[in-house]
C-alpha positions, 0 to 999 in steps of 0.5 A: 071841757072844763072839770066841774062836777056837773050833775046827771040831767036824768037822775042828778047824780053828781057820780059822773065820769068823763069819756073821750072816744078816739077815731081814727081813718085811713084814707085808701086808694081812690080807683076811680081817681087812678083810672081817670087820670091814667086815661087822662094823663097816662101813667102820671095821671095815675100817680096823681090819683095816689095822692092823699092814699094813706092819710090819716084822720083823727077825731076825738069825742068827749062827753059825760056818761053817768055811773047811776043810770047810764045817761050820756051828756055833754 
């Protein structure tokens, strides 16, 4: 996202500010995963449901939000 001073599309202040949000999830233990496998494949079957538990996922949002009247845009 570039820095231009981009006016309000409300209001048409230029006292604007730019916000990134910032989301992180943790990925569990899938059960039913282990169950299956287990029934399937017996105790390997379970570690094999294990993997990918504790995988993280960031995600970040950038958008505008206006000083004057609160106003949220890209």
């Amino acid at each position: 996202m570039n820095n231009i001073n981009v006016g309000c599309p409300r209001c048409g202040s230029l006292n604007v500010k730019v916000v990134s949000d910032i989301t992180e999830t943790t990925k569990g233990f899938g059960a039913g995963k282990g169950c299956l496998g287990y029934i399937c494949l017996g105790p390997i079957g379970l570690l094999c449901g294990m993997l990918g538990m504790g995988k993280t996922k960031t995600k970040t949002n950038t958008y505008r939000v206006c000083a004057d009247c609160g106003a949220r845009f890209k």
